[in-house]
Chimera marker file (.cmm) of the C-alpha trace (Angstrom):
<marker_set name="trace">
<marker id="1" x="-40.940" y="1.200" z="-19.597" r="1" g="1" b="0" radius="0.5"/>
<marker id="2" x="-37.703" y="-0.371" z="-20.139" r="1" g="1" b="0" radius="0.5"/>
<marker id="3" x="-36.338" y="3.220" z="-21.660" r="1" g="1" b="0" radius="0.5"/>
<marker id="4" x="-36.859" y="4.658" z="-17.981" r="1" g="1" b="0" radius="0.5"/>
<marker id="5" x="-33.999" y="1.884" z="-16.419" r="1" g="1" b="0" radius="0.5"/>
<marker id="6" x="-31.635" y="2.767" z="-19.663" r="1" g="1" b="0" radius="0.5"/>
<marker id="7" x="-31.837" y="6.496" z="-18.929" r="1" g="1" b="0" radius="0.5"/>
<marker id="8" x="-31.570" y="5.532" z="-15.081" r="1" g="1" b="0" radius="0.5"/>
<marker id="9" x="-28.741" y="3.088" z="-15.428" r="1" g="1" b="0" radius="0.5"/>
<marker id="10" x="-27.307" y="5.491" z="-17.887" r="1" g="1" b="0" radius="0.5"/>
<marker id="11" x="-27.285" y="8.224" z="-15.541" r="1" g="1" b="0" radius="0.5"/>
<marker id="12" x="-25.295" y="6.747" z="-13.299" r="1" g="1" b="0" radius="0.5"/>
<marker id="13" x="-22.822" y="5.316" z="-15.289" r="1" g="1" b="0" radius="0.5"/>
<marker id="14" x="-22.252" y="8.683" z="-16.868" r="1" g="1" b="0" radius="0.5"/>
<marker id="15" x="-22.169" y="10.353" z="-13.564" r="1" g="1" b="0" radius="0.5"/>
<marker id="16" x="-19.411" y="7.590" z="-11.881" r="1" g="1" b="0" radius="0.5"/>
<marker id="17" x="-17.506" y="8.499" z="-15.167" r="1" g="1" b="0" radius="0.5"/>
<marker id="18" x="-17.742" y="12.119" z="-14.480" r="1" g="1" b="0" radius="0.5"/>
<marker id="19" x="-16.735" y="11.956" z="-11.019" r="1" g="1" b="0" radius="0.5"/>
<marker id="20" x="-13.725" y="9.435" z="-11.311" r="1" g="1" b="0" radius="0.5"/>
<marker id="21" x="-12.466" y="12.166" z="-14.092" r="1" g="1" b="0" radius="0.5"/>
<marker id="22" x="-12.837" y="14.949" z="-11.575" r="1" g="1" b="0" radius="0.5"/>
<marker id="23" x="-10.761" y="13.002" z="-8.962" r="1" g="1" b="0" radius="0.5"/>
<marker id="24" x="-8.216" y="12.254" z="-11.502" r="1" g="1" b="0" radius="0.5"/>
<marker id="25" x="-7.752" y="15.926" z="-12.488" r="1" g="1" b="0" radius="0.5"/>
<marker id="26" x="-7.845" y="17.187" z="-8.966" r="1" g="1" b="0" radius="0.5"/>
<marker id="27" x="-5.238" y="14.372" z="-8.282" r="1" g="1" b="0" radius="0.5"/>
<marker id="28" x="-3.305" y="15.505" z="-10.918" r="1" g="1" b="0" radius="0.5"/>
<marker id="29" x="-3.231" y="19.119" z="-10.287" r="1" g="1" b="0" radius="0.5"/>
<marker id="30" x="-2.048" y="18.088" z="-6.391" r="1" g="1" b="0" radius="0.5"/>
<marker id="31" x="0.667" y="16.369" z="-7.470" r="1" g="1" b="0" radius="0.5"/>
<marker id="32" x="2.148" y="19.118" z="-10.538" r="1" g="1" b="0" radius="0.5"/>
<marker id="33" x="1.813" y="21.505" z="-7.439" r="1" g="1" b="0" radius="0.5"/>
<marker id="34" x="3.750" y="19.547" z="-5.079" r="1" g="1" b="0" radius="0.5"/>
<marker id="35" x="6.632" y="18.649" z="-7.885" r="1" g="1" b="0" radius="0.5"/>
<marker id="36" x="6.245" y="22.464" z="-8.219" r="1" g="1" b="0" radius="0.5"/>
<marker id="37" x="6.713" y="23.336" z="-4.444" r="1" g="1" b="0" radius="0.5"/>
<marker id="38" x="9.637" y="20.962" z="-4.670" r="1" g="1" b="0" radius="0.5"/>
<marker id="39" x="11.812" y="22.359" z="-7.784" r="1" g="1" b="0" radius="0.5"/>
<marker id="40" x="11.452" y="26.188" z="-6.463" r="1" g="1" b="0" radius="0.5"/>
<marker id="41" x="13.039" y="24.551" z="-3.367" r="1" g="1" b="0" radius="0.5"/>
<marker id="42" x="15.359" y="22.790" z="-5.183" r="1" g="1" b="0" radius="0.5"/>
<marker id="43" x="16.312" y="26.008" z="-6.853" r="1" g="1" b="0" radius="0.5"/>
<marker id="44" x="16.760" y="27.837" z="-4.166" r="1" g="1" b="0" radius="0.5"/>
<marker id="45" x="19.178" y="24.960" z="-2.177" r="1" g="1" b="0" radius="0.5"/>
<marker id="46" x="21.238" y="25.418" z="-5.420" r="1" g="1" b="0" radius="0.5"/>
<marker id="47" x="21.317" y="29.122" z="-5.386" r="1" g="1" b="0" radius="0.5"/>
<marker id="48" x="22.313" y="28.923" z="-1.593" r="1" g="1" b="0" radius="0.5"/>
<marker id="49" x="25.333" y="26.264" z="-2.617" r="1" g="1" b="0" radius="0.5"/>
<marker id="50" x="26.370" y="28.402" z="-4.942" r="1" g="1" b="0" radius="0.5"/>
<marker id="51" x="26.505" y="31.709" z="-3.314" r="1" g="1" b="0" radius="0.5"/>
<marker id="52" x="28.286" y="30.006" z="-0.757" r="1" g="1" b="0" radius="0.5"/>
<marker id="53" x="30.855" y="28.255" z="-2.887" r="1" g="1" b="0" radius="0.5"/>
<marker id="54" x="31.860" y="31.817" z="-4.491" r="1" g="1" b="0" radius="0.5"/>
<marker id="55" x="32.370" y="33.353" z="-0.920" r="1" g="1" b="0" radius="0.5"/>
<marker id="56" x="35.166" y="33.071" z="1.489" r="1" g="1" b="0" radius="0.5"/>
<marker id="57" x="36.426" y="30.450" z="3.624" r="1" g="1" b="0" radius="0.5"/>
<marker id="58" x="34.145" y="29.928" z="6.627" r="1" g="1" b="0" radius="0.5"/>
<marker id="59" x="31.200" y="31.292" z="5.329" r="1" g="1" b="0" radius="0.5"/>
<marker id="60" x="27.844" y="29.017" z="6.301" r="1" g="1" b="0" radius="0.5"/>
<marker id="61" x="24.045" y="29.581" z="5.636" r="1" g="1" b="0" radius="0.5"/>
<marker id="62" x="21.319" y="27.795" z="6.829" r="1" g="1" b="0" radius="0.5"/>
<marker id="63" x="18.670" y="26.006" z="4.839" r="1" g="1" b="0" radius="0.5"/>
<marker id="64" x="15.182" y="24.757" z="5.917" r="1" g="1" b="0" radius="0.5"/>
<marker id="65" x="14.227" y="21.911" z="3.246" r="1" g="1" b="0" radius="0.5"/>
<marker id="66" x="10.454" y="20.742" z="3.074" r="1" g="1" b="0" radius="0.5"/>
<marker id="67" x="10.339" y="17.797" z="1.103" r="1" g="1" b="0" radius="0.5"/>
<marker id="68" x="6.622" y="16.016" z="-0.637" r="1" g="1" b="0" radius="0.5"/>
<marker id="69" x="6.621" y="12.804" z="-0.924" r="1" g="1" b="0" radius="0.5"/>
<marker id="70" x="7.161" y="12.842" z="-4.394" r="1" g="1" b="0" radius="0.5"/>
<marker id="71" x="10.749" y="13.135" z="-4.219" r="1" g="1" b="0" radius="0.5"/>
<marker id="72" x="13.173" y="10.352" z="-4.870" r="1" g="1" b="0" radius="0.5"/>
<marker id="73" x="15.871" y="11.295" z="-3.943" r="1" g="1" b="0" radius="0.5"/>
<marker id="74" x="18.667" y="14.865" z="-3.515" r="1" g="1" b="0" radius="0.5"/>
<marker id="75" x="22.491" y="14.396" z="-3.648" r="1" g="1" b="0" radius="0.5"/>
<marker id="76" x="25.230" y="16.085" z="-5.230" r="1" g="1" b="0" radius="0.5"/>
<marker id="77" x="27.119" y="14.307" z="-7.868" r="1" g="1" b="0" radius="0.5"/>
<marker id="78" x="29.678" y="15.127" z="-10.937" r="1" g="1" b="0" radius="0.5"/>
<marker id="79" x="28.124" y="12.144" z="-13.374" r="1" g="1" b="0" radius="0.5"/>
<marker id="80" x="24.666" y="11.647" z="-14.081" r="1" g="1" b="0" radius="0.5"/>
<marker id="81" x="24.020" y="8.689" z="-12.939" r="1" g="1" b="0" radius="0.5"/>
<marker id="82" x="21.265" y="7.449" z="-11.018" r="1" g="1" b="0" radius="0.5"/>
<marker id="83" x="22.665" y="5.525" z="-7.729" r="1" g="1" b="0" radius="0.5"/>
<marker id="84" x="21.477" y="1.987" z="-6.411" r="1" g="1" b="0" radius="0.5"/>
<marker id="85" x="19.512" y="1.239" z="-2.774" r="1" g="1" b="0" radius="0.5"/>
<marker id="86" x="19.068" y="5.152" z="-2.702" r="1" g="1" b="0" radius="0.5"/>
<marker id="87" x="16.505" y="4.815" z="0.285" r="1" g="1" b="0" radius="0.5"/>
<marker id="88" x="19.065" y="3.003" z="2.228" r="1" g="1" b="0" radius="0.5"/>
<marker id="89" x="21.460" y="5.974" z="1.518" r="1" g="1" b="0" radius="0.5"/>
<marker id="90" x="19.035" y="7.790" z="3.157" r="1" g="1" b="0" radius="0.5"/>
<marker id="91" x="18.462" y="6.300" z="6.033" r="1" g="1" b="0" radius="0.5"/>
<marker id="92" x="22.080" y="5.636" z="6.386" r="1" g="1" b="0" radius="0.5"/>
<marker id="93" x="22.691" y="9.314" z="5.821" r="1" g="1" b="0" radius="0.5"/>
<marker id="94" x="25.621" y="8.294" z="3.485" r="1" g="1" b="0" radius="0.5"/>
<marker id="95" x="27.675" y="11.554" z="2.134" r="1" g="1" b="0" radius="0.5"/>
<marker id="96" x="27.970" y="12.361" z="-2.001" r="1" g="1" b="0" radius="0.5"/>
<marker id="97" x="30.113" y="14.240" z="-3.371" r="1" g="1" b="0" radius="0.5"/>
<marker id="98" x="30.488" y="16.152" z="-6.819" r="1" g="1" b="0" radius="0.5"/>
<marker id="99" x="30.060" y="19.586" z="-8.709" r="1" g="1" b="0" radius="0.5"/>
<marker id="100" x="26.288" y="19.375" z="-9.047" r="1" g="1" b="0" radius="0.5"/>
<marker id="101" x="23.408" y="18.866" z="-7.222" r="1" g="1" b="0" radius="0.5"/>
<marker id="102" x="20.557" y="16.433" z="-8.426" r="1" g="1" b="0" radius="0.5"/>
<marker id="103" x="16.945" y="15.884" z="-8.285" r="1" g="1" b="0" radius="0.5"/>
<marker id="104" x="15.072" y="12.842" z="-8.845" r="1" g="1" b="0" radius="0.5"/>
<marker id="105" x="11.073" y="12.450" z="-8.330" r="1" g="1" b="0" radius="0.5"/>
<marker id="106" x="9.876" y="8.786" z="-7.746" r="1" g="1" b="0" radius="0.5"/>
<marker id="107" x="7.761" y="8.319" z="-10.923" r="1" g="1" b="0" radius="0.5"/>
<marker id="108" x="11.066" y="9.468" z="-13.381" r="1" g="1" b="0" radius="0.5"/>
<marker id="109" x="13.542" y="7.953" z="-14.447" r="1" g="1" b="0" radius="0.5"/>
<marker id="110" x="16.101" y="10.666" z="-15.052" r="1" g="1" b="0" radius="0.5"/>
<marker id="111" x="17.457" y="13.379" z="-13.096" r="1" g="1" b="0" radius="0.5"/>
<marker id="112" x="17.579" y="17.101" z="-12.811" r="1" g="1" b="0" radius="0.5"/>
<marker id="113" x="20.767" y="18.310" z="-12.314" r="1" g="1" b="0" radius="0.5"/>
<marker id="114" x="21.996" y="21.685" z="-11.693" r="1" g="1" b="0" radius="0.5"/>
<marker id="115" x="23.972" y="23.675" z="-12.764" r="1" g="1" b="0" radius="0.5"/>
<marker id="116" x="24.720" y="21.619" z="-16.103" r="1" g="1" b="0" radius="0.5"/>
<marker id="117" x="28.495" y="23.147" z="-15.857" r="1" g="1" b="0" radius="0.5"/>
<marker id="118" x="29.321" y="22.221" z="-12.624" r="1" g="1" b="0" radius="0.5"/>
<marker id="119" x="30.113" y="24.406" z="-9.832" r="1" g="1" b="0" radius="0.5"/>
<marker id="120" x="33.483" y="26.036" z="-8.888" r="1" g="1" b="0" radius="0.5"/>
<marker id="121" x="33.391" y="24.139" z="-5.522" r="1" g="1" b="0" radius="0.5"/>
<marker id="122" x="33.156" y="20.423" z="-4.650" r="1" g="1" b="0" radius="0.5"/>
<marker id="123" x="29.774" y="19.408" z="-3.052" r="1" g="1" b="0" radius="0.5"/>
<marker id="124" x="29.694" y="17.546" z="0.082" r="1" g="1" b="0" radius="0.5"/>
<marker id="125" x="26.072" y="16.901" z="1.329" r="1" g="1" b="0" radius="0.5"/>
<marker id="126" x="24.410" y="13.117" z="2.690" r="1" g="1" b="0" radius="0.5"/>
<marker id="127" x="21.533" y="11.846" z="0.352" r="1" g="1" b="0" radius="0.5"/>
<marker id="128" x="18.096" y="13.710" z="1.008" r="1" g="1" b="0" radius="0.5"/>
<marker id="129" x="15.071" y="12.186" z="0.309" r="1" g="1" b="0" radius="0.5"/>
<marker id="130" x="11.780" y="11.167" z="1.648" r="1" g="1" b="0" radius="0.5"/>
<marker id="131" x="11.400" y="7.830" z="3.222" r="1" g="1" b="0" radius="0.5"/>
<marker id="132" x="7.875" y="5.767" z="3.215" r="1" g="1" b="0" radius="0.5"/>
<marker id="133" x="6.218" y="6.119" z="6.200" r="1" g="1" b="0" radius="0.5"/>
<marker id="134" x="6.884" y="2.313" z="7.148" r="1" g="1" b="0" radius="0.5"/>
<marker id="135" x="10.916" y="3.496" z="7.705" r="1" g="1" b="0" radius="0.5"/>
<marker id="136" x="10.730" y="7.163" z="8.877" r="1" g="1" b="0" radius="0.5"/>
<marker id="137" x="8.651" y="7.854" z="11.801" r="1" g="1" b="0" radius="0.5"/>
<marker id="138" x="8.656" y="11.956" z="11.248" r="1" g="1" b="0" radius="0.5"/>
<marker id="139" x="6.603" y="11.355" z="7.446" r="1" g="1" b="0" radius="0.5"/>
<marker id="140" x="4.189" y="9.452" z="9.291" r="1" g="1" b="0" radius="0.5"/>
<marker id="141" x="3.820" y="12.611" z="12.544" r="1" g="1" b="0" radius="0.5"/>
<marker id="142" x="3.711" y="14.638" z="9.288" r="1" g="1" b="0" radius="0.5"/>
<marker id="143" x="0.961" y="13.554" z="7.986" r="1" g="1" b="0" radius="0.5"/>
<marker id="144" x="-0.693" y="13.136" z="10.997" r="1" g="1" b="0" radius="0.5"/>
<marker id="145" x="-0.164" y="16.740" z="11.940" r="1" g="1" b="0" radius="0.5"/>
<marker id="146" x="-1.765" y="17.553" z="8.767" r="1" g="1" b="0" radius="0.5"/>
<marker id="147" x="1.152" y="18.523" z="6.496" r="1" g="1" b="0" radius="0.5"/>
<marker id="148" x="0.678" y="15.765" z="4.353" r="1" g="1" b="0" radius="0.5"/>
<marker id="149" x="3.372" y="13.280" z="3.868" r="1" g="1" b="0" radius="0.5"/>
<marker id="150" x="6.635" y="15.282" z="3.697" r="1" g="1" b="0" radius="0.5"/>
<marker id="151" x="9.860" y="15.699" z="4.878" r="1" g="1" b="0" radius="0.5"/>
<marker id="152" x="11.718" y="18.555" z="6.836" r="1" g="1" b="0" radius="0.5"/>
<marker id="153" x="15.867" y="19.221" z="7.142" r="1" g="1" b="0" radius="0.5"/>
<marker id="154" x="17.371" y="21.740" z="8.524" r="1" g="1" b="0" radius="0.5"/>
<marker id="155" x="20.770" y="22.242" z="6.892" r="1" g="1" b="0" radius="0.5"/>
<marker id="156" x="23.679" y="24.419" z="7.448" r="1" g="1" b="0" radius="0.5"/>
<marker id="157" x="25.743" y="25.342" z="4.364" r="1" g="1" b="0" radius="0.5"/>
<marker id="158" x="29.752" y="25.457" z="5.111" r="1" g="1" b="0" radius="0.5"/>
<marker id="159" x="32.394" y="26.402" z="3.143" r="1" g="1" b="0" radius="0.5"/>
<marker id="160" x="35.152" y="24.552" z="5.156" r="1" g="1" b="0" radius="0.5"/>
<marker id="161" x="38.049" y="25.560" z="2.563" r="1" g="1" b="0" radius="0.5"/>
<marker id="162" x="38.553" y="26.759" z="-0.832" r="1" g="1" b="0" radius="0.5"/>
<marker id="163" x="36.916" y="24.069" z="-2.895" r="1" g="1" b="0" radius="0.5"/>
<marker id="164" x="34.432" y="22.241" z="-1.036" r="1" g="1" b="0" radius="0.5"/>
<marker id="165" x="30.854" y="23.242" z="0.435" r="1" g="1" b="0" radius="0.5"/>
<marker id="166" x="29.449" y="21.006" z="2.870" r="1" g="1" b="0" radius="0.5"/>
<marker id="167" x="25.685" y="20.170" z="3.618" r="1" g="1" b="0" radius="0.5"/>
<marker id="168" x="25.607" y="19.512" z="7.103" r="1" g="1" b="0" radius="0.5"/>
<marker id="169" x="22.020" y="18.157" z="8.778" r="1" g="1" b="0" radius="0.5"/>
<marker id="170" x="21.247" y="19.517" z="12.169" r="1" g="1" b="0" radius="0.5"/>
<link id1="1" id2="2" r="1" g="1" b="0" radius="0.2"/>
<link id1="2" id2="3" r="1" g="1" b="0" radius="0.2"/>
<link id1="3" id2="4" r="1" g="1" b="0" radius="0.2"/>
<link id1="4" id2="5" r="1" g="1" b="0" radius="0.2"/>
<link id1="5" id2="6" r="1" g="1" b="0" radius="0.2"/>
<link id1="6" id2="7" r="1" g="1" b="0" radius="0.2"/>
<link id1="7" id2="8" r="1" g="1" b="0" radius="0.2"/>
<link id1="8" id2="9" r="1" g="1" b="0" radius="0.2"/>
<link id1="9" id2="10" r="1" g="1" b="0" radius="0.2"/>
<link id1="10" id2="11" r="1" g="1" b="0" radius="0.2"/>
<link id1="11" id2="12" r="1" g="1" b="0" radius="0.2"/>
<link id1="12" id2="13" r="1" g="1" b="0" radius="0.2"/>
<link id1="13" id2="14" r="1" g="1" b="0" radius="0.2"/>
<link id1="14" id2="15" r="1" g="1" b="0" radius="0.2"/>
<link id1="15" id2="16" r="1" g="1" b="0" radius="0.2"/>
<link id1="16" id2="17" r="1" g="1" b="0" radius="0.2"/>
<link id1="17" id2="18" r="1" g="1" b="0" radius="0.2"/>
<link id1="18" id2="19" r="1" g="1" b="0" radius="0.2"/>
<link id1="19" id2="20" r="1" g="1" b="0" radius="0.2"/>
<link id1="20" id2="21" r="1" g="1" b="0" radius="0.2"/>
<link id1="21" id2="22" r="1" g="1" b="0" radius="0.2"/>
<link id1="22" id2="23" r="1" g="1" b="0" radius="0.2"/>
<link id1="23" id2="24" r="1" g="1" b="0" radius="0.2"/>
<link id1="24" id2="25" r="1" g="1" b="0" radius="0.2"/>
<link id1="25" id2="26" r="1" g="1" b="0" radius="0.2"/>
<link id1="26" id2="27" r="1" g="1" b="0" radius="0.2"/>
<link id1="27" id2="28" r="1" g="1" b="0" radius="0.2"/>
<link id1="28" id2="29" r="1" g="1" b="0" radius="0.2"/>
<link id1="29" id2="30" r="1" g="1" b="0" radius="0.2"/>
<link id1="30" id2="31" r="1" g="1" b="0" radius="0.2"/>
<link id1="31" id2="32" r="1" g="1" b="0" radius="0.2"/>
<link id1="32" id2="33" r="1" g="1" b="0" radius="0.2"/>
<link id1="33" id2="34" r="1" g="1" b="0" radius="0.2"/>
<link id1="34" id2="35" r="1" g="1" b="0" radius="0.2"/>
<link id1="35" id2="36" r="1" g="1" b="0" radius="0.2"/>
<link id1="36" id2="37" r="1" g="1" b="0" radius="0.2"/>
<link id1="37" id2="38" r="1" g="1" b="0" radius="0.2"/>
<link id1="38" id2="39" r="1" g="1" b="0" radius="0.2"/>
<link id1="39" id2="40" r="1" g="1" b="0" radius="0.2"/>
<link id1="40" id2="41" r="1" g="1" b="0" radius="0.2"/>
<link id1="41" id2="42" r="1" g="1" b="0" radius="0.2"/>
<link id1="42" id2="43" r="1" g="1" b="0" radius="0.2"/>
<link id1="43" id2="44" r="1" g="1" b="0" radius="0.2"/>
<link id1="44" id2="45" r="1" g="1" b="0" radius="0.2"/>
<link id1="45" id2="46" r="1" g="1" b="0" radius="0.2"/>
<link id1="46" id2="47" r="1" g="1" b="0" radius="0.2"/>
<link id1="47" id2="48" r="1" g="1" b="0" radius="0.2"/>
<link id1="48" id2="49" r="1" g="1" b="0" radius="0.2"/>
<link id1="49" id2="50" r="1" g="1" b="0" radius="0.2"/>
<link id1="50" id2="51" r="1" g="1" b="0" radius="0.2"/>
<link id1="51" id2="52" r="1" g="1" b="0" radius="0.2"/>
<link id1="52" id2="53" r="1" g="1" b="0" radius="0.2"/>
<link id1="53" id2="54" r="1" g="1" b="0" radius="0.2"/>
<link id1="54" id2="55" r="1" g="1" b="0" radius="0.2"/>
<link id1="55" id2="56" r="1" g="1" b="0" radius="0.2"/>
<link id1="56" id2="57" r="1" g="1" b="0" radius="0.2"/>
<link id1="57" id2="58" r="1" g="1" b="0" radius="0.2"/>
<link id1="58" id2="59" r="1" g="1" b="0" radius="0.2"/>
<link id1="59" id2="60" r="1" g="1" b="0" radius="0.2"/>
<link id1="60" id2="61" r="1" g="1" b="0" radius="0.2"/>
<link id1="61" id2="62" r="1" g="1" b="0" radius="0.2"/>
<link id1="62" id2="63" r="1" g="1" b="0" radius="0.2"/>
<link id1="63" id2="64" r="1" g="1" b="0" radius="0.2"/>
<link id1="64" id2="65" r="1" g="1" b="0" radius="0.2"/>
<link id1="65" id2="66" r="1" g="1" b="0" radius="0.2"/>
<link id1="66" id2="67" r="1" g="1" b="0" radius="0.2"/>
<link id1="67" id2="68" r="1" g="1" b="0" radius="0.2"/>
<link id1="68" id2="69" r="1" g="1" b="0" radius="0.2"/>
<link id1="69" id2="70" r="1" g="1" b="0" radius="0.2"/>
<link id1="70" id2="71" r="1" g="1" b="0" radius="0.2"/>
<link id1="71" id2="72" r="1" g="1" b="0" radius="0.2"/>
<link id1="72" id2="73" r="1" g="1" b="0" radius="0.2"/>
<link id1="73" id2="74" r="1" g="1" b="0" radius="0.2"/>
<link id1="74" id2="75" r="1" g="1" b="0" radius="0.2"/>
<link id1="75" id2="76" r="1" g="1" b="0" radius="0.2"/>
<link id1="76" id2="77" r="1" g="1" b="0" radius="0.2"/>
<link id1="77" id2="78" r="1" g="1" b="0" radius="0.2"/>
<link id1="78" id2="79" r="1" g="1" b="0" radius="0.2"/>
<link id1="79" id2="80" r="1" g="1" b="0" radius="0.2"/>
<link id1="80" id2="81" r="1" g="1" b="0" radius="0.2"/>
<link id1="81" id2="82" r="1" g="1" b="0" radius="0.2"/>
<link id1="82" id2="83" r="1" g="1" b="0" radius="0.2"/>
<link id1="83" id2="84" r="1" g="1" b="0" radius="0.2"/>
<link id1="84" id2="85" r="1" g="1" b="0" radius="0.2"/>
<link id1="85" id2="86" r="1" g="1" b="0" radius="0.2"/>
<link id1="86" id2="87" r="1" g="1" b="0" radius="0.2"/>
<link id1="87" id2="88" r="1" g="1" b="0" radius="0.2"/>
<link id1="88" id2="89" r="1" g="1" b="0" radius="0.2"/>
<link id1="89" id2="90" r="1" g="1" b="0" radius="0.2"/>
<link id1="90" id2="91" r="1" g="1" b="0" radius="0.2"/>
<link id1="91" id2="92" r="1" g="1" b="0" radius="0.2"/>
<link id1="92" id2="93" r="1" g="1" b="0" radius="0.2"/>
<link id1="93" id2="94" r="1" g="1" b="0" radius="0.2"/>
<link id1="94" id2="95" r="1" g="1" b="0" radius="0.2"/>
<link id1="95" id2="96" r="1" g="1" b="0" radius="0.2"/>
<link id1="96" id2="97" r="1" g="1" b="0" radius="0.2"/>
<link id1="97" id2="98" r="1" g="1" b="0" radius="0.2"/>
<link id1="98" id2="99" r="1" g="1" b="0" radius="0.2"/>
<link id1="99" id2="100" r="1" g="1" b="0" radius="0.2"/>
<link id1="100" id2="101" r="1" g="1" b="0" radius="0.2"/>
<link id1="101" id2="102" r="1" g="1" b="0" radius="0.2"/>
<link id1="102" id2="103" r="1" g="1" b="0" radius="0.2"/>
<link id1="103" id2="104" r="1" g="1" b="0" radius="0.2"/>
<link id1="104" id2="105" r="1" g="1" b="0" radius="0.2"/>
<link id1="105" id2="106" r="1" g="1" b="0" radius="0.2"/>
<link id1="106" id2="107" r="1" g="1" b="0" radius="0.2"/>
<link id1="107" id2="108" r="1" g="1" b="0" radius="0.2"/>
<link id1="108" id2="109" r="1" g="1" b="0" radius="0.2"/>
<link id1="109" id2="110" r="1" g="1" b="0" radius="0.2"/>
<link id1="110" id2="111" r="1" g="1" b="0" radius="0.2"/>
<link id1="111" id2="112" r="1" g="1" b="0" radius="0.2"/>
<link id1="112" id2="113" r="1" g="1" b="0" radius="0.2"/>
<link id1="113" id2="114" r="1" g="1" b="0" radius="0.2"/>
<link id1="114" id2="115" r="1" g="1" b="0" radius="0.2"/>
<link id1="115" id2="116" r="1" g="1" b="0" radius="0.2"/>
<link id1="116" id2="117" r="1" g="1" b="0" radius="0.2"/>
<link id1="117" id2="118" r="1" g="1" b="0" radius="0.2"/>
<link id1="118" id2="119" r="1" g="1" b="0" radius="0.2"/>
<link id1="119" id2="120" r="1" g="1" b="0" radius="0.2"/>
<link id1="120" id2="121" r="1" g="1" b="0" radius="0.2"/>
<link id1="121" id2="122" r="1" g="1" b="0" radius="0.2"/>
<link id1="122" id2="123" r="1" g="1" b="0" radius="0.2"/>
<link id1="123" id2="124" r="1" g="1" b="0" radius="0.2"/>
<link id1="124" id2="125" r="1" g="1" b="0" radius="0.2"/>
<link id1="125" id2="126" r="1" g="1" b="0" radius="0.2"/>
<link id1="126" id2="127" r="1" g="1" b="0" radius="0.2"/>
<link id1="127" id2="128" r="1" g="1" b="0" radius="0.2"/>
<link id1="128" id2="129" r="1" g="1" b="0" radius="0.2"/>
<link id1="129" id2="130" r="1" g="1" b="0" radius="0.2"/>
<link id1="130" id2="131" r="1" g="1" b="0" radius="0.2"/>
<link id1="131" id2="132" r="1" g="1" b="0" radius="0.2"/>
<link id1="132" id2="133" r="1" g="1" b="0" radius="0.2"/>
<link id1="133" id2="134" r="1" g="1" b="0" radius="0.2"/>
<link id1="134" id2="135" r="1" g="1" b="0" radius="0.2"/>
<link id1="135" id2="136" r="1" g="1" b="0" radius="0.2"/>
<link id1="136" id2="137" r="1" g="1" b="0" radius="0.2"/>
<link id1="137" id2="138" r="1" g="1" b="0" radius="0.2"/>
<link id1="138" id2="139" r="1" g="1" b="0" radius="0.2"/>
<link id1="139" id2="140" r="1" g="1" b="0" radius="0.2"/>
<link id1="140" id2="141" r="1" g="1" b="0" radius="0.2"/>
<link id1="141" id2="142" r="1" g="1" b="0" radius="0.2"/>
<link id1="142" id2="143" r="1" g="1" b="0" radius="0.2"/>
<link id1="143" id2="144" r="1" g="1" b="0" radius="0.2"/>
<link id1="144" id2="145" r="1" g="1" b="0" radius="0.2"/>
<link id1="145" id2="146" r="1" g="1" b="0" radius="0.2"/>
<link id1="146" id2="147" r="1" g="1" b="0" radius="0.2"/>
<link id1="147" id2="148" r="1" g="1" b="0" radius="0.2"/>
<link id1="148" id2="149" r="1" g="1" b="0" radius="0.2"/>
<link id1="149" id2="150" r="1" g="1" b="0" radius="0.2"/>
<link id1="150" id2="151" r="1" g="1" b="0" radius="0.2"/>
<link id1="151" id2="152" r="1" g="1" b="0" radius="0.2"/>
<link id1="152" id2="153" r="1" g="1" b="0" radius="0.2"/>
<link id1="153" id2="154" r="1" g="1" b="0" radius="0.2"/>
<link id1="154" id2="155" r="1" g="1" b="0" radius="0.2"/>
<link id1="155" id2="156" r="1" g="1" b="0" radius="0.2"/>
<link id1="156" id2="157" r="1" g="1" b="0" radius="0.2"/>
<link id1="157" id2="158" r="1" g="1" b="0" radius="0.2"/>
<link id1="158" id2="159" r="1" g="1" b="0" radius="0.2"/>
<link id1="159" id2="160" r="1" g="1" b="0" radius="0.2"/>
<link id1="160" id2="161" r="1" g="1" b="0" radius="0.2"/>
<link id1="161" id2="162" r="1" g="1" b="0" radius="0.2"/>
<link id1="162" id2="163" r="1" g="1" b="0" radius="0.2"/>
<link id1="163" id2="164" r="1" g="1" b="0" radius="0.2"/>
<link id1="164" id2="165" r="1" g="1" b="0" radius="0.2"/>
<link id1="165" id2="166" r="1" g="1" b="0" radius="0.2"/>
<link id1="166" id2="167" r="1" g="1" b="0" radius="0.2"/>
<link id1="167" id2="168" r="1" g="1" b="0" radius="0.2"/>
<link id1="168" id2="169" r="1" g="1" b="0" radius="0.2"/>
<link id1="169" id2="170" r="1" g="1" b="0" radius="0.2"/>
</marker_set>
């Protein structure tokens, strides 16, 4: 009789262990795709900086940016260095400049910064990010709209002379 209340008892331990491994995995998976999502982005931003830094004077583009909530923090930069009170950058839409652009997700402690040369230009673009949903209202709609918690910019790319590109958010 007591073998019965092992087995049962055993069942369900093995099955809570089971399940909690599944969640993990699937959790897992979500967030490699979103840091995924976010570097082809990323990739693409830099491609459009750089297209626009080796045309002529007055050319622009414009960007659409979906940010998860994974990311730290966006900003261009000529050192690698990670910068203090980033999320108050944010929200203060404070400009960076430099000849790279750089990526940081919020569980890393090193950035991603492209291209490793340097671009011909000078970058001029405010620090993009995405806020908690405590200080930015549009994560929280986000989510609420079903999106998840993200953040959108619109961004027009401007070569205003011939060494600087500016990010400008609309």
């Amino acid at each position: 009789m007591p073998e019965a209340w092992v087995y049962f008892f055993g069942g369900i331990l093995i099955g809570m262990l089971l399940l909690t491994l599944g969640y993990r995995l699937l959790y897992s998976s979500v967030v490699y795709s979103q840091k995924q999502d976010a570097m082809n982005q990323f990739d693409d931003l830099v491609s459009s900086v750089r297209r626009i830094c080796l045309s002529e004077v007055e050319s622009s583009e414009s960007f659409h940016l979906s940010l998860p909530e994974y990311v730290r923090v966006i900003f261009a930069t000529s050192e690698e260095k990670i910068p203090l009170k980033v999320y108050e950058r944010i929200k203060n839409r404070e400009m960076s400049n430099g000849r790279r652009i750089c990526l940081q997700f919020k569980d890393e402690d090193f950035l991603r910064c492209y291209p490793e040369d340097g671009m011909e230009c000078n970058i001029r673009m405010p620090y993009l990010g995405v806020l908690p949903e405590k200080e930015d209202i549009f994560v929280a709609v986000s989510r609420i709209l079903g999106k998840g918690r993200r953040k959108d910019y619109e961004i027009l790319i401007l070569k205003k002379d011939w060494n600087e590109v500016e990010l400008i958010l609309r």
